[in-house]
MDTraj code that builds the backbone (N, CA, C; nanometers):
import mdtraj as md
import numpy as np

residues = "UNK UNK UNK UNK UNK UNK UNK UNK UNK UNK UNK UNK UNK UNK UNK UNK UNK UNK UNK UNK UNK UNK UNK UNK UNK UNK UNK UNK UNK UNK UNK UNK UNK UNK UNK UNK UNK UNK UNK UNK UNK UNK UNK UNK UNK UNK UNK UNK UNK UNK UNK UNK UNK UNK UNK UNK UNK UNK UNK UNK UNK UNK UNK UNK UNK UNK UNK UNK UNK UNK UNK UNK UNK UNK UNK UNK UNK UNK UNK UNK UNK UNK UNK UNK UNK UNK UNK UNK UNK UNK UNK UNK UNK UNK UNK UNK UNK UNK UNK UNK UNK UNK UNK UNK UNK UNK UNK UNK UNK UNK UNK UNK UNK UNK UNK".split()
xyz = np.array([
    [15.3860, 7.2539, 10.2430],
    [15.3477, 7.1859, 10.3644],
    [15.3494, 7.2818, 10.4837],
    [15.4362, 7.3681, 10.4949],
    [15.4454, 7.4696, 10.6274],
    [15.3469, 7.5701, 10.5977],
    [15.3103, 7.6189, 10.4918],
    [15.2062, 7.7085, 10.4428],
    [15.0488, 7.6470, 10.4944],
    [15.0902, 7.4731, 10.4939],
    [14.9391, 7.4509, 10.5596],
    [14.9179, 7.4683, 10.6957],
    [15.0242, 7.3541, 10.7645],
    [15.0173, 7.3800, 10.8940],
    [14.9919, 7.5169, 10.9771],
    [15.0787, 7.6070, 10.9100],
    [15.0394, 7.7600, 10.9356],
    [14.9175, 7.8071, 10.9463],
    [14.8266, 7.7259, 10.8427],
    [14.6574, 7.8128, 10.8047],
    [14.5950, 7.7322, 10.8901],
    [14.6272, 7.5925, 10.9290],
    [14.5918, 7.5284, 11.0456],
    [14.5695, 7.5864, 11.1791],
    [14.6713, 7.6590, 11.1998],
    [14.7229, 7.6991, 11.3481],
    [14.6628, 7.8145, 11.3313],
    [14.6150, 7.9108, 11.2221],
    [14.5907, 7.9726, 11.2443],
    [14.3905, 7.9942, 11.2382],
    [14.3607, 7.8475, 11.1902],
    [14.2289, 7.8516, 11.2143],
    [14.2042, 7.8100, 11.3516],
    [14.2767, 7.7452, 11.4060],
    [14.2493, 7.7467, 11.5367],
    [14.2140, 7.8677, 11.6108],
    [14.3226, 7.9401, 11.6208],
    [14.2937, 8.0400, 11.6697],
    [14.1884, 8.1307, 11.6625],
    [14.1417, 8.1911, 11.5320],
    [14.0169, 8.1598, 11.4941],
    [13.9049, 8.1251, 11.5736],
    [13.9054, 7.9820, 11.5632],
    [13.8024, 7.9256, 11.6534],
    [13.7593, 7.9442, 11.7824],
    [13.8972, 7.9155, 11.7927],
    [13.9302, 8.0183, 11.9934],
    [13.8772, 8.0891, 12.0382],
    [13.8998, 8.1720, 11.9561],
    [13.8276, 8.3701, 11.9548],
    [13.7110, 8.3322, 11.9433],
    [13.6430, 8.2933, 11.8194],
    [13.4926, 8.2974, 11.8190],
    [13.4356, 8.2045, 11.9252],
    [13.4824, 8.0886, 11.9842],
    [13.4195, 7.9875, 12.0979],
    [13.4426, 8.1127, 12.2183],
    [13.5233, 8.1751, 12.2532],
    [13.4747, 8.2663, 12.3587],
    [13.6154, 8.3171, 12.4429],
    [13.7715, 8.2602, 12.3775],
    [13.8938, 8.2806, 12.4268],
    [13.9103, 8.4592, 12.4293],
    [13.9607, 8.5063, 12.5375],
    [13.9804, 8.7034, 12.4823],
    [14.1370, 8.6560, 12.3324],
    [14.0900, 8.8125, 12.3154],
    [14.2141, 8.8244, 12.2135],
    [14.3373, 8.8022, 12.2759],
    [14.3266, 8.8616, 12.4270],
    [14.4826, 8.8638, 12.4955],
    [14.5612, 8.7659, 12.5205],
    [14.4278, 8.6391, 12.5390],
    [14.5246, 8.5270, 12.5810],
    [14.5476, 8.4155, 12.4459],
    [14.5313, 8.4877, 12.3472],
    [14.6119, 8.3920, 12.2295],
    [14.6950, 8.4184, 12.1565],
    [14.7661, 8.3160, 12.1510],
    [14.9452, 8.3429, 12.1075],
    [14.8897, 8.3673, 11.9583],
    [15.0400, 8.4055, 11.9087],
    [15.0744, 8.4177, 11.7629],
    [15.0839, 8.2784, 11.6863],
    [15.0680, 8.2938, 11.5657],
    [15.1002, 8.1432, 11.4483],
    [15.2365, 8.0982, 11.5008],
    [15.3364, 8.2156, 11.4810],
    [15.4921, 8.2249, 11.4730],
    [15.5130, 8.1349, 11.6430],
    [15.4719, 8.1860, 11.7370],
    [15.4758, 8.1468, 11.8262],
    [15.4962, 7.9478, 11.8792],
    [15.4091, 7.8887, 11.7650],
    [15.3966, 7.7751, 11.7901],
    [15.4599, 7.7091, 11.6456],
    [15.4501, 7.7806, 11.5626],
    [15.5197, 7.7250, 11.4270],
    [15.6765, 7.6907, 11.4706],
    [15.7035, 7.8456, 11.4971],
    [15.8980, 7.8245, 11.5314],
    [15.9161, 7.7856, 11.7048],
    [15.8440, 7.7807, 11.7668],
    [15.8312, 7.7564, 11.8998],
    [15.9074, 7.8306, 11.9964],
    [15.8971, 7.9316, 11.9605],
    [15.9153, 8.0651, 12.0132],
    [15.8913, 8.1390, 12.1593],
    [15.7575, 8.0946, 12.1778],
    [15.6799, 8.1140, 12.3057],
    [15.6170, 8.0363, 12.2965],
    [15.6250, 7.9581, 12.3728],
    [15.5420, 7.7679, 12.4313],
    [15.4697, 7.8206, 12.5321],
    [15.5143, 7.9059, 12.6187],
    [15.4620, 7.9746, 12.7510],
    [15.3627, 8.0608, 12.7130],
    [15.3309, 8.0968, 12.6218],
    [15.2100, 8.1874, 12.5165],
    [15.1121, 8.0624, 12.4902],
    [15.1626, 7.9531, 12.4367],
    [15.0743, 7.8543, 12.3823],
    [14.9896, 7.7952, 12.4508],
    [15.1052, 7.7370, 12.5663],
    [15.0015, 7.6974, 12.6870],
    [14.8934, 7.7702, 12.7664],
    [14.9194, 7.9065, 12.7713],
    [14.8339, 7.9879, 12.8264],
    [14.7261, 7.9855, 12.7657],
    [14.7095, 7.9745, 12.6033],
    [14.5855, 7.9995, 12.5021],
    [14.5268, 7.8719, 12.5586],
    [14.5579, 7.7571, 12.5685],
    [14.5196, 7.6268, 12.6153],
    [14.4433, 7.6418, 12.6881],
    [14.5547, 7.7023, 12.8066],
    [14.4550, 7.7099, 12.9566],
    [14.3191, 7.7965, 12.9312],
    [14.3564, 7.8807, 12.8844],
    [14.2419, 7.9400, 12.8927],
    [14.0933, 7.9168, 12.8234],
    [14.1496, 7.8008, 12.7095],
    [14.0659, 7.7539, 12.6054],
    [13.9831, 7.6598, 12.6832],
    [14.0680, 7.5955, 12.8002],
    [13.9736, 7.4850, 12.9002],
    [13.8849, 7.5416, 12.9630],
    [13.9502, 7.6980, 13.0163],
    [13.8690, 7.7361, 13.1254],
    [13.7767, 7.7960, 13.0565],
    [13.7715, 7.8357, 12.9262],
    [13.6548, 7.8612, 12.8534],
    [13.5082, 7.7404, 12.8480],
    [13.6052, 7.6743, 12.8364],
    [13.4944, 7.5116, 12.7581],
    [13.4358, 7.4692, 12.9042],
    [13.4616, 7.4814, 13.0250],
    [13.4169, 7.4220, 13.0916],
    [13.3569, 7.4868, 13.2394],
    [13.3788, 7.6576, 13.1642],
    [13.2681, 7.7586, 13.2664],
    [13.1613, 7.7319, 13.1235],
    [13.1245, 7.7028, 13.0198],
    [13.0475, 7.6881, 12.9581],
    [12.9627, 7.5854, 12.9459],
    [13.0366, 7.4796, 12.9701],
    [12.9832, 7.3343, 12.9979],
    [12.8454, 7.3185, 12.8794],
    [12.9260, 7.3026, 12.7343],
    [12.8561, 7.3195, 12.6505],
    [12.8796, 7.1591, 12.6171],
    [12.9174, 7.0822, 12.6682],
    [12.9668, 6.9295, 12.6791],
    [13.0463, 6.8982, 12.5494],
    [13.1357, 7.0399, 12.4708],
    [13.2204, 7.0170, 12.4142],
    [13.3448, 6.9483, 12.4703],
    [13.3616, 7.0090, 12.6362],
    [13.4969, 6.9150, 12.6809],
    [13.4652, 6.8399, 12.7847],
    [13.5077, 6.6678, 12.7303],
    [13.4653, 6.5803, 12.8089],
    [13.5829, 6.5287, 12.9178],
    [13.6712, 6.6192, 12.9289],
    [13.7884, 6.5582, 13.0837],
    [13.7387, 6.5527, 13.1552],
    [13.8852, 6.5799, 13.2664],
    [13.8441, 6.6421, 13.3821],
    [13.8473, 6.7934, 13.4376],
    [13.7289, 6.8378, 13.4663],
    [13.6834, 6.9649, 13.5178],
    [13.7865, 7.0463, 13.5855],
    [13.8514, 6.9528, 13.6672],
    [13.9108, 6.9939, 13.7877],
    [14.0866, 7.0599, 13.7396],
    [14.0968, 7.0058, 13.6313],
    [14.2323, 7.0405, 13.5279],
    [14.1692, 7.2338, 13.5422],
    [14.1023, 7.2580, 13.4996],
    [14.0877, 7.4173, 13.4499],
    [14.0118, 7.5142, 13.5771],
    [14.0223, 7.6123, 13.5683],
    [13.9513, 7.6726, 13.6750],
    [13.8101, 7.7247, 13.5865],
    [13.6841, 7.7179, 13.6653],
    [13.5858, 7.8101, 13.5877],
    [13.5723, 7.9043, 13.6214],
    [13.5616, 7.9972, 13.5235],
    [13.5623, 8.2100, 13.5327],
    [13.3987, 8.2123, 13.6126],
    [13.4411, 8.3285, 13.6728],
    [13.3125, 8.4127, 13.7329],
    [13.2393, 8.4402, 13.6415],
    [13.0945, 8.4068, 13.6489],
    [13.0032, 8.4453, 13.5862],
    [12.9236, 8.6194, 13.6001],
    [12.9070, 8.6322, 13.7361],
    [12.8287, 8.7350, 13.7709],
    [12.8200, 8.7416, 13.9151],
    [12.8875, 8.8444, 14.0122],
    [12.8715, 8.8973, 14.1385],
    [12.7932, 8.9982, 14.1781],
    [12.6747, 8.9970, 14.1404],
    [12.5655, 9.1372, 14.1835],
    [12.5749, 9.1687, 14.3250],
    [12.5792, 9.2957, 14.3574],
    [12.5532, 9.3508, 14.4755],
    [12.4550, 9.4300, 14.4586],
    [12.3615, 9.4496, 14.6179],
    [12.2714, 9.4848, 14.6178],
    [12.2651, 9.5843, 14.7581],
    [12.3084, 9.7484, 14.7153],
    [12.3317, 9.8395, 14.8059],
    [12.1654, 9.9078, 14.8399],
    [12.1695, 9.9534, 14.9559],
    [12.0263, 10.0241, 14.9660],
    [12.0957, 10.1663, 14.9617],
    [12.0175, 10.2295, 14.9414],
    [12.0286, 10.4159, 14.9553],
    [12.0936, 10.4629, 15.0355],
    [12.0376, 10.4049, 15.2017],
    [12.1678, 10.4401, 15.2588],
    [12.3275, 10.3993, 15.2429],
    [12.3403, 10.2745, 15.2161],
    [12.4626, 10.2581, 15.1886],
    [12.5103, 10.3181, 15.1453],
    [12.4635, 10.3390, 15.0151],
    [12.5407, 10.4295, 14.8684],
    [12.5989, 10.5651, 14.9777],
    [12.4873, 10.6265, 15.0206],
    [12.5032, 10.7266, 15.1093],
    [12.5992, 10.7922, 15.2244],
    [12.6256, 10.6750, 15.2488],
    [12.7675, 10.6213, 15.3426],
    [12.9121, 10.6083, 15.2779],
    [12.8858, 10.5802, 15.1706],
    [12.9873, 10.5512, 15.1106],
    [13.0315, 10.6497, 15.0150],
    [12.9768, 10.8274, 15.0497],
    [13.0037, 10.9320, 14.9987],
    [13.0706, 11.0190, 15.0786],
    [13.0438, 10.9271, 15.1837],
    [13.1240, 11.0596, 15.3024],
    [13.2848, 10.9801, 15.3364],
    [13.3135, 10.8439, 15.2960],
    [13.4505, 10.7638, 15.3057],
    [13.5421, 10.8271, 15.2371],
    [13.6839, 10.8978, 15.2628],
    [13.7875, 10.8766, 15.1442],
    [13.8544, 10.8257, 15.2106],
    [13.9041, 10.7746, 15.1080],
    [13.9930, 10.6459, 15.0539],
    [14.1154, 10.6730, 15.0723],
    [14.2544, 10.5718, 15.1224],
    [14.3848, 10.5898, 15.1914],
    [14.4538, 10.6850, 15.0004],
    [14.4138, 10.6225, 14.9117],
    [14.4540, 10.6820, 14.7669],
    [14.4218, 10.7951, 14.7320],
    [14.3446, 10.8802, 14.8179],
    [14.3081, 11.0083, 14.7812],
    [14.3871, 11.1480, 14.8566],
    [14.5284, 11.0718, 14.8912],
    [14.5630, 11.1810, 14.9767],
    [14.5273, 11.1913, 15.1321],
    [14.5121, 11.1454, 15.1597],
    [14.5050, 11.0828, 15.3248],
    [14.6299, 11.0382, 15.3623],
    [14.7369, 11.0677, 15.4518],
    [14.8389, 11.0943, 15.5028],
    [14.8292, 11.0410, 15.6621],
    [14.7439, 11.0411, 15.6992],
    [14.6785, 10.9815, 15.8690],
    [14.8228, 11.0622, 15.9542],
    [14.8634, 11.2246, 15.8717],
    [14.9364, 11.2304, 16.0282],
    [15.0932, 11.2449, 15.9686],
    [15.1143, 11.1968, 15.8244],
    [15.2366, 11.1643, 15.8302],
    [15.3694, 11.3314, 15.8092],
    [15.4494, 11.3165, 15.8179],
    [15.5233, 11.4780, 15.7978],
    [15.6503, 11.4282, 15.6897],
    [15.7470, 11.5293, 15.7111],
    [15.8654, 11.4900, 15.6311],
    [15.9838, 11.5281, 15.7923],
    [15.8818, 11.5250, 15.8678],
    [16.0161, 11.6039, 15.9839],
    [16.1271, 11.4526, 15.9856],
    [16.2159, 11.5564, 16.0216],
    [16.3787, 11.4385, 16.0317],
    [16.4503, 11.4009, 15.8571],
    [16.3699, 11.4616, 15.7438],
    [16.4175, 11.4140, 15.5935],
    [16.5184, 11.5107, 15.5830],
    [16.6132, 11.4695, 15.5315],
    [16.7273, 11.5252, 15.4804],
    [16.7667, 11.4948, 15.3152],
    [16.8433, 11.5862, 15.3068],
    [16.8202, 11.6366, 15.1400],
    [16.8667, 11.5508, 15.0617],
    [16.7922, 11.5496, 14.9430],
    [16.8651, 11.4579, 14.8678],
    [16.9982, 11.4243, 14.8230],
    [17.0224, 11.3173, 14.7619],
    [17.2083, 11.3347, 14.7654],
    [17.2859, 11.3231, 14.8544],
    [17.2497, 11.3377, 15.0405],
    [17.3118, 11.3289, 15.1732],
    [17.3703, 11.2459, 15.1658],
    [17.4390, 11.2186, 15.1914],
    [17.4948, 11.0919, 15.2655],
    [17.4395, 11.0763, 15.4235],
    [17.4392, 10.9192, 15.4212],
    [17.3611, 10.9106, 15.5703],
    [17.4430, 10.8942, 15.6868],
    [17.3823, 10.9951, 15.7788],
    [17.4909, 11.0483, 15.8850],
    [17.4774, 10.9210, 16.0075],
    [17.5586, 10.8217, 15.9937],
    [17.6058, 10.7949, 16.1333],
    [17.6816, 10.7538, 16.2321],
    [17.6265, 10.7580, 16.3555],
    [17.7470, 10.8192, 16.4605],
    [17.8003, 10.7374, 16.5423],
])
top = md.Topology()
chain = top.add_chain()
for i, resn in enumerate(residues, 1):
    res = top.add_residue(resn, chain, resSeq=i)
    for name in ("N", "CA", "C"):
        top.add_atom(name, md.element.get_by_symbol(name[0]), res)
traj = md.Trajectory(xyz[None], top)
């Protein structure tokens, strides 16, 4: 009997994957067999809604408003100059300091002096 339920749980998952769930957000068999990570399970859930109903393949008939729907597609549309502009920018992550020094640092290990 646990050998089925197991192949159960694990065709689900299965299904998951192929209906359109990522690999990341689905738990393990073990997970829901020994109930291990519930907080894994529910996540596969959630995400199984928010699958079914950015798809709106009228497999899920709730409510919509339970799941969030994923982004489909944000195109931007730069002209030449832009791009162009946006070769002469660096970025605060590239080593840009705006100024800053080490004056007043004292050495590691100090103890902090005060008076």
């Amino acid at each position: 009997m646990a050998f089925k339920q197991m192949e159960q749980i694990s065709q689900f998952l299965k299904a998951a994957e192929i209906y359109g769930v990522r690999t990341t957000d689905i738990f393990q068999t073990v997970d829901l067999w020994e109930g291990k990570d519930m907080a894994a399970v529910q996540r596969t859930l959630m995400a199984l809604g928010s699958v079914a109903v950015t798809k709106d393949d009228g497999c899920y008939r709730g409510e919509p408003s339970w799941f969030h729907r994923k982004a489909q597609q944000n195109r931007r549309g730069f002209s030449e100059e832009q791009l162009r502009q946006g070769q002469n920018v660096i970025g605060l992550q590239m080593g840009s300091n705006k100024g800053a020094s080490q004056a007043g640092m004292t050495g590691y290990g100090t103890p902090r002096q005060i008076m």
